[in-house]
C-alpha positions as CSV (number, residue, x, y, z in Angstrom):
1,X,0.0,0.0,0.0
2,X,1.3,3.7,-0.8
3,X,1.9,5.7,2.2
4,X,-0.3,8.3,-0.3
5,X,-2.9,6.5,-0.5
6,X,-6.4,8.9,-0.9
7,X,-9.6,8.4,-1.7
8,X,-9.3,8.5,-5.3
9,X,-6.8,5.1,-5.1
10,X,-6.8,2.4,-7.4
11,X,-7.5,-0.7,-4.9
12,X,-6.9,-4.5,-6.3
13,X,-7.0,-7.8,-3.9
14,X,-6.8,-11.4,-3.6
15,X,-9.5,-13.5,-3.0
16,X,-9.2,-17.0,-1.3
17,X,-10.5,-19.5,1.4
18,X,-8.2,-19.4,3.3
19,X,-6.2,-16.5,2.3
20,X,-4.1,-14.9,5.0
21,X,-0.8,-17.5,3.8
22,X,-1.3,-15.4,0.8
23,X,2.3,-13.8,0.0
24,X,0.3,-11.5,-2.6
25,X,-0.4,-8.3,-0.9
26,X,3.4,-8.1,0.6
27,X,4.5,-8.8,-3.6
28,X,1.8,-5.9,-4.8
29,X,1.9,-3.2,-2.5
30,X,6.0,-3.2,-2.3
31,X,5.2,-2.9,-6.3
32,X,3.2,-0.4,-5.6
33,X,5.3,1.6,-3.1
34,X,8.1,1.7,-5.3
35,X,6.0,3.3,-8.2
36,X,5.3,5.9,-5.7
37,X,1.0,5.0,-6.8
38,X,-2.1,6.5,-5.3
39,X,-3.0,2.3,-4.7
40,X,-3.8,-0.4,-2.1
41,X,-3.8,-4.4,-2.7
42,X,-5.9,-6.2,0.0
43,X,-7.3,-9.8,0.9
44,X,-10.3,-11.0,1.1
45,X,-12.0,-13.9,2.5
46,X,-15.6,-14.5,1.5
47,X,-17.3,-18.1,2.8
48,X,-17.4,-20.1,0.2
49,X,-20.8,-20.5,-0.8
50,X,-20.6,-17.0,-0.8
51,X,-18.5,-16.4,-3.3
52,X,-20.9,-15.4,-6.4
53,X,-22.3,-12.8,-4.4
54,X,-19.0,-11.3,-3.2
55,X,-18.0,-10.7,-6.9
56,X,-21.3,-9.3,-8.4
57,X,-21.0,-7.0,-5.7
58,X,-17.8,-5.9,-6.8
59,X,-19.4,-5.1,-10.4
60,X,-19.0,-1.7,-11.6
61,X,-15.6,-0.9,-10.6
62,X,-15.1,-0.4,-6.5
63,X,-12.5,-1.8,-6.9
64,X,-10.3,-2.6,-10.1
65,X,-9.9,-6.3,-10.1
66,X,-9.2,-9.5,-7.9
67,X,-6.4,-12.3,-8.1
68,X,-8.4,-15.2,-7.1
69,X,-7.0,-18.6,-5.8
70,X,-8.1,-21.6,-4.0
71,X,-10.9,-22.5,-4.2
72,X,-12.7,-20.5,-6.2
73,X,-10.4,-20.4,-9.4
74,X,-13.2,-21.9,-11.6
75,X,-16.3,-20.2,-9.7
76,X,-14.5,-17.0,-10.9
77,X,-14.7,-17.9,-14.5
78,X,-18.6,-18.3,-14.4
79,X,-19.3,-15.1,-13.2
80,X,-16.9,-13.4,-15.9
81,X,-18.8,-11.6,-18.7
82,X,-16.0,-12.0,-20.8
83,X,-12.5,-13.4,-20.8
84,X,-9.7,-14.5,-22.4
85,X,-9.2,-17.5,-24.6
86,X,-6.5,-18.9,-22.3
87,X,-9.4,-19.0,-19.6
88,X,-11.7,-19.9,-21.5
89,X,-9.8,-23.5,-22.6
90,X,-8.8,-23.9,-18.9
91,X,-12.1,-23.3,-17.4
92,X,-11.1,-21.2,-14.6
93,X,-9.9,-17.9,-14.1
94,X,-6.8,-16.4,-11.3
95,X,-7.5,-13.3,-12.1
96,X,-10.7,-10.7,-12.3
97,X,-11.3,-7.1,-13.9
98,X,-13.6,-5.1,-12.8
99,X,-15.0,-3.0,-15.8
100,X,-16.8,0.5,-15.0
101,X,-19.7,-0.2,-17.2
102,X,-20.5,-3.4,-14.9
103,X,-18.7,-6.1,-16.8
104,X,-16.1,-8.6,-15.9
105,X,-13.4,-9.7,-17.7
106,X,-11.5,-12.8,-16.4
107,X,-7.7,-14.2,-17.3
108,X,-5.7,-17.1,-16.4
109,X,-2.0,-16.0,-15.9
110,X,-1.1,-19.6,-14.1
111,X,-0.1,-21.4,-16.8
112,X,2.3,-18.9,-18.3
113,X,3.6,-18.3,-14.8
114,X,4.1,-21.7,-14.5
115,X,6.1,-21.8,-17.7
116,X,8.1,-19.2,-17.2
117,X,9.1,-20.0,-13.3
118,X,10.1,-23.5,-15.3
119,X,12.5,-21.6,-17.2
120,X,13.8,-19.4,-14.8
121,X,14.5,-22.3,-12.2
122,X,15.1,-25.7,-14.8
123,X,17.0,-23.7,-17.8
124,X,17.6,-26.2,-21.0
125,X,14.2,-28.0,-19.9
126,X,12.2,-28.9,-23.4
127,X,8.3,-29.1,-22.6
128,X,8.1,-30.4,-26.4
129,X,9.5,-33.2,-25.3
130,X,7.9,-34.0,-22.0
131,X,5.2,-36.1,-21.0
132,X,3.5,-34.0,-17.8
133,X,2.1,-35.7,-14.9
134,X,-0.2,-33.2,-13.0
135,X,-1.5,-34.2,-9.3
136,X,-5.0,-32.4,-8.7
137,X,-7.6,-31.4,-10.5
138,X,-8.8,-27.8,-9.3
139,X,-8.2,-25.1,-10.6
140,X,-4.4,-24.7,-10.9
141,X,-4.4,-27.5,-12.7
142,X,-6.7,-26.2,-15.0
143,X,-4.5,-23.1,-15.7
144,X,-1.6,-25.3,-15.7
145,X,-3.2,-27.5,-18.8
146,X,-3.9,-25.5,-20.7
147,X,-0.9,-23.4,-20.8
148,X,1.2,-26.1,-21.2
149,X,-1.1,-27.6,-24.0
150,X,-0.9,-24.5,-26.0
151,X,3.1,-25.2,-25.3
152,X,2.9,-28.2,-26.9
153,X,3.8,-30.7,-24.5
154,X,3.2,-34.3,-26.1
155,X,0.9,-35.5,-23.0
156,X,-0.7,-34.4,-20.2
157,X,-2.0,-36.9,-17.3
158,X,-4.2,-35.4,-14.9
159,X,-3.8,-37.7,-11.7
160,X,-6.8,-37.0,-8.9
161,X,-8.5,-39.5,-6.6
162,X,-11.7,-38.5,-7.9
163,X,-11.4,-39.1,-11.8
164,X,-14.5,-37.4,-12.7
165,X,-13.1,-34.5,-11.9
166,X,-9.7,-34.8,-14.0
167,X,-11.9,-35.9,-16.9
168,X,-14.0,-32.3,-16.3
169,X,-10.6,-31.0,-17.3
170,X,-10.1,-33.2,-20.3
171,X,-13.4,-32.1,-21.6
172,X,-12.5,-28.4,-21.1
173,X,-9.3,-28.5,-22.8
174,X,-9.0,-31.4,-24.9
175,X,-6.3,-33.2,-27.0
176,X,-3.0,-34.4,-25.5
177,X,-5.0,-34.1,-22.0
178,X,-5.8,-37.4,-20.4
179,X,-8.0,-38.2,-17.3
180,X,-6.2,-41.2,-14.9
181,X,-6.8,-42.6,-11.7
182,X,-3.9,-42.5,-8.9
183,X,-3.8,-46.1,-8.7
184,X,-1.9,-45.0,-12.1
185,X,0.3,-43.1,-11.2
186,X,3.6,-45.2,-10.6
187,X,3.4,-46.1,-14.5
188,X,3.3,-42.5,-15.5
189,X,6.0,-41.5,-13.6
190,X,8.1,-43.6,-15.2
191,X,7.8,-41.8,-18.3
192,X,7.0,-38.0,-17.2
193,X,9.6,-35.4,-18.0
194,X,7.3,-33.0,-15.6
195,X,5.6,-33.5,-12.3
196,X,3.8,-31.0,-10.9
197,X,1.6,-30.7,-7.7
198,X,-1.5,-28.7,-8.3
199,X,-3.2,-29.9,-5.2
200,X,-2.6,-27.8,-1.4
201,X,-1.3,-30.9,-0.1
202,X,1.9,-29.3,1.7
203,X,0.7,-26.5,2.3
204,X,2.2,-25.1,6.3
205,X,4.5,-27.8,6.5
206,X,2.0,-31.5,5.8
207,X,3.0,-34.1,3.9
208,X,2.6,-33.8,-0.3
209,X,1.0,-36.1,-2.3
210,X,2.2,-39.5,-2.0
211,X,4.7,-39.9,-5.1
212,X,7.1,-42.3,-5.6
213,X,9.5,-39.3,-7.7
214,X,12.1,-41.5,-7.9
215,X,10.5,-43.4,-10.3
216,X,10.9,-40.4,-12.9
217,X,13.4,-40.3,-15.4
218,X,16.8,-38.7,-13.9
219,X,16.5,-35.3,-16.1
220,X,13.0,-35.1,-15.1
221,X,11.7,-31.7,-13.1
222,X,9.2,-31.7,-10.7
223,X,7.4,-28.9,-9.6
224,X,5.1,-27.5,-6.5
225,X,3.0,-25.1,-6.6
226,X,2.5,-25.1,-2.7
227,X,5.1,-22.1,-1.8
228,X,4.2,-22.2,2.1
229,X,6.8,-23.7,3.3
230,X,9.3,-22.9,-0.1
231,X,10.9,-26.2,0.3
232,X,7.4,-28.5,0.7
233,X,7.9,-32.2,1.7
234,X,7.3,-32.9,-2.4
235,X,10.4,-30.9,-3.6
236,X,12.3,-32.3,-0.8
237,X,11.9,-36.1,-1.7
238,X,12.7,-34.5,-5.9
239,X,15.8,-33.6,-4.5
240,X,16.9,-36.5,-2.8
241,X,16.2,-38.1,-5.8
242,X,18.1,-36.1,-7.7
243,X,15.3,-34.5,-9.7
244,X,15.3,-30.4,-10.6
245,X,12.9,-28.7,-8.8
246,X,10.8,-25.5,-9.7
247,X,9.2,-23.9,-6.4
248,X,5.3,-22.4,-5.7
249,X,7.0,-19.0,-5.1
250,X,8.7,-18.4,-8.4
251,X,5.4,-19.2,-10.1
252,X,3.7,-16.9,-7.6
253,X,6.3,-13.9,-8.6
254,X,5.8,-15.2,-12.5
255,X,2.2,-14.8,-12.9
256,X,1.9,-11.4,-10.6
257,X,3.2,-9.5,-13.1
258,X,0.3,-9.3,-15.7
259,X,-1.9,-8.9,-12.8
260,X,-0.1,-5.5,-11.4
261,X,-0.4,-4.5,-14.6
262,X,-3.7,-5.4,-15.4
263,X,-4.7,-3.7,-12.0
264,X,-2.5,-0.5,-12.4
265,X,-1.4,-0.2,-15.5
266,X,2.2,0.0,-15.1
267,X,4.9,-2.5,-15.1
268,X,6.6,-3.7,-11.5
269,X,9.2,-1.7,-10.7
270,X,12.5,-3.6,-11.3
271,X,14.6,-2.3,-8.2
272,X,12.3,-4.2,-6.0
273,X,13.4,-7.8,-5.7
274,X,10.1,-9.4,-4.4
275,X,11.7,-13.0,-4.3
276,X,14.1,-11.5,-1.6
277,X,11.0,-10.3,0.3
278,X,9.5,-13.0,0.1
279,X,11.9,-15.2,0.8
280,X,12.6,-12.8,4.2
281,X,9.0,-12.9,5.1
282,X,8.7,-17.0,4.3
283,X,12.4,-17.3,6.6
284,X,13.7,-19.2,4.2
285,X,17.3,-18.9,2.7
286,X,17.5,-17.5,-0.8
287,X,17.9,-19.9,-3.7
């Protein structure tokens, strides 16, 4: 938040259930301080069956726009008047612009987050030719396949307990996307160039989802998407094995840059290193 904030600010939020892990509002308003705007990013934490009416109470620009995450990724899409096609094929939406003549335009900047925190953190890696193994169905895994669709990786698994709910995805995005059921899931590791948790298993510390990642191939990277801890009990075990890793924050940082300027604008100011921040609010050593 400026320390000039008036009542003529742009505000912006994040939207969640729960939200106050959210390392968003420490990421935007340092943005926001260093650019010296008349702006505030805050967090909000409607019930969840309350969700709908939160946002069409938002309509005709109170407030500029919402990230939204867990759970209510999807929900966010419906109430969207319009949005973009990358949402549209993923069938859920991070991120919400309020319009002033009462419309809502909705975007998914997951998936290219995703890709680009891949690149940052796994340099060399070749999606082309990398089978993807995706744990969870909500959706971030719903931003995450469609993204890496459009990439052009040669197949995506989507591994959830409940396999309706993978195959919701297949019928939203289509193509190399596949619906499977964990008991599967040894057999595709074997083969995946790419693992990623999409689920909040991990998330404060708990144990990830139950992979044996030592069963990937040795140049395989795996990623998590949980950045609360930064090194989750998933990367950990990629480690030992010997596998790259990619981490929730870096994704976090990736996709956050559209939405400050989708919100404001403006670009992020470059003399603020929000990993460090992060990293210094999270206690966690840099990497």
């Amino acid at each position: 938040m400026s320390a000039t904030t008036t009542g003529a600010a742009i505000v912006a939020g994040v939207c969640g259930q729960p939200i106050r892990h959210s390392m968003s509002p420490a990421i935007h308003n340092a943005w926001i301080a260093a650019a010296g705007l008349d702006a505030a990013y805050v967090p909000f934490a409607p019930g969840e069956e309350n969700f709908e009416a939160f946002v069409e109470g938002l309509r005709g620009g109170a407030i500029r726009g919402l990230n939204v995450t867990i759970p209510f990724k999807e929900q966010a899409l419906a109430c969207a008047n319009n949005c973009s096609d990358l949402a549209r094929v993923a069938g859920a939406a991070n991120l919400l612009i309020f319009e002033a003549d009462g419309t809502i335009r909705a975007d998914n900047t997951d998936g290219p987050g995703l890709i680009q925190a891949i690149a940052a953190q796994a340099p060399g890696f070749d999606l082309a030719l990398s089978p993807v193994v995706i744990i969870g169905a909500g959706g971030a895994a719903r931003g995450a396949a469609a993204a890496l669709a459009l990439a052009g990786a040669p197949r995506i698994s989507i591994v959830n307990r409940t396999v309706a709910r993978a195959e919701a995805i297949v019928r939203s995005i289509g193509g190399v996307v596949e619906a499977v059921s964990d008991g599967e899931l040894d057999a595709l590791l074997g083969q995946a160039g790419l693992v990623i948790n999409a689920t909040s298993l991990g998330l404060g510390g708990g144990p990830g989802p139950a992979a044996r990642l030592e069963l990937t191939p040795k140049n395989a990277v795996v990623v998590d998407m949980v950045y609360k801890p930064l090194h989750t009990e998933f990367l950990r075990r990629a480690e030992a094995a010997g596998r790259r890793t990619v981490d929730g924050l870096e994704m976090l940082l990736r996709q956050a840059i559209p939405s400050f300027e989708a919100f404001f604008g403006v670009k992020p100011p470059i003399s603020v290193d929000v990993r460090a921040l992060a990293l210094a609010r999270l206690g966690e050593a840099a990497r």
